[in-house]
N, C-alpha and C positions, 0 to 999 in steps of 0.2 A: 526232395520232399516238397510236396505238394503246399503251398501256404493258404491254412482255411480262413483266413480272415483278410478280406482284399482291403489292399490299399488306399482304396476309392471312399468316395463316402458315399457307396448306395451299399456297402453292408452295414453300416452305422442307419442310414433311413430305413432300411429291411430289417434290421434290427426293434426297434423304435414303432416300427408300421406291426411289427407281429406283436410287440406289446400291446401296443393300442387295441388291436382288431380283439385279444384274446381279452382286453379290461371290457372292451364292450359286448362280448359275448358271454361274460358271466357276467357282466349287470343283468342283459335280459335275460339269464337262466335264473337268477337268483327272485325269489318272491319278493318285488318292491312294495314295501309297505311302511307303517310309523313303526318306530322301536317299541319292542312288546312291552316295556312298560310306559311310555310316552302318553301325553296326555292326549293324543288324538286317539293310540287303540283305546284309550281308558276308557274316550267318549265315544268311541265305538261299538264295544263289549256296552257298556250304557243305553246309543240307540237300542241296541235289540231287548234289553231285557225292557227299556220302554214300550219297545211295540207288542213284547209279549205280556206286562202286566197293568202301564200305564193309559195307552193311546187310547180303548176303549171308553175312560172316562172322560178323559183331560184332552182327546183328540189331538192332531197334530197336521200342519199344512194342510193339505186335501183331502183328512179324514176329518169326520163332523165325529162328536163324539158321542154314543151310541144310547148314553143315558142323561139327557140333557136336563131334566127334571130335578139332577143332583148338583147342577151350579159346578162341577167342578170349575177351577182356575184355568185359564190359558197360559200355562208353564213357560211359555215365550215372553212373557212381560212381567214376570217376579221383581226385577231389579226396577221397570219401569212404576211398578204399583207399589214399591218398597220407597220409591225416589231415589235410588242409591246408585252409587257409581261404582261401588265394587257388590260381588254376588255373595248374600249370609252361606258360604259353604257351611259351616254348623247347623244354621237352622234349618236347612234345607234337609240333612242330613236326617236332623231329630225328625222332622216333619215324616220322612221317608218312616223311619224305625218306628214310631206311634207307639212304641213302648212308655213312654214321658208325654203327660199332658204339656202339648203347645198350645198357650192361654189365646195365642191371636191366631191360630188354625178353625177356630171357630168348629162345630160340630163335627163330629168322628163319623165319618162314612167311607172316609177310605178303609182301603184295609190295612189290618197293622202289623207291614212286612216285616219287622225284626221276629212279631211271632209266628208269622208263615214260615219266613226262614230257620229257626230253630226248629219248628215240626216239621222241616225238610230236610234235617240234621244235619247244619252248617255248626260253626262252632264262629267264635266270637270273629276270629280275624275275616274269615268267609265272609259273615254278613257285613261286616266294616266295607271290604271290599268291591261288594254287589252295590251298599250305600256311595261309594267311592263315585265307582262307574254310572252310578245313574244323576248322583251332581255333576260330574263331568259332563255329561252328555248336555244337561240343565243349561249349565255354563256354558254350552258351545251354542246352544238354541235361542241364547238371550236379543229380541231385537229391541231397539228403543223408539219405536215405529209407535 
């Protein structure tokens, strides 16, 4: 009878080498990305719905923002214009939702997504979570420049 396992140790390294070769051939099959709920997708699902409902006003890097007439803020320096060393997640939040007067938001020209998103027909956790993702994104954009 034939013996399938040689004595040597090049079936032990051919062993070992076909493990290897097959872990890095399903990393690069596998979609490398952050864990789906991670705060980097959070702040990434975040950029986009910035670029689809914020960047217009508040601009962002190499976009100038399209209605400059309206003062919005430069969202990148919250934490520097607050003086603070951690980001208000809350009042960022409320700010976003504009269902609740924010006393130091000063006049309402945004628009007020908690009621866009209910006439979108989100339900409470949904717009929590659109709010979520778009202070995440906030938070990943802060410079103190």
């Amino acid at each position: 009878m034939k013996n399938l396992i040689p004595s040597t140790g090049q079936g032990f390294f051919g062993l070992i080498s076909l493990l290897f070769f097959g872990f890095l051939i399903g990393m690069v099959a596998c979609e490398v990305g952050p864990p789906e709920g991670s705060k980097a997708n959070q702040a990434n699902r975040g950029m986009a719905i910035f670029n689809e409902q914020c960047i217009s006003c508040h601009g962002y890097k190499d976009v100038a923002p399209t209605q400059p007439e309206q003062n919005a803020p430069d969202l990148t320096k919250i934490m520097k214009r607050r003086n603070r060393s951690t980001f208000p997640i809350a009042e960022m939040a409320r700010v976003i939702d504009g269902r609740k007067e924010v006393a130091a938001h000063g006049p309402r020209s945004m628009p007020v997504w908690g009621e866009v998103y209910e006439a979108e027909g989100m339900d409470t956790e949904e717009i929590r979570g659109r709010k979520g993702e778009l202070v995440a994104f906030l938070m990943s954009i802060q410079s103190n420049l």
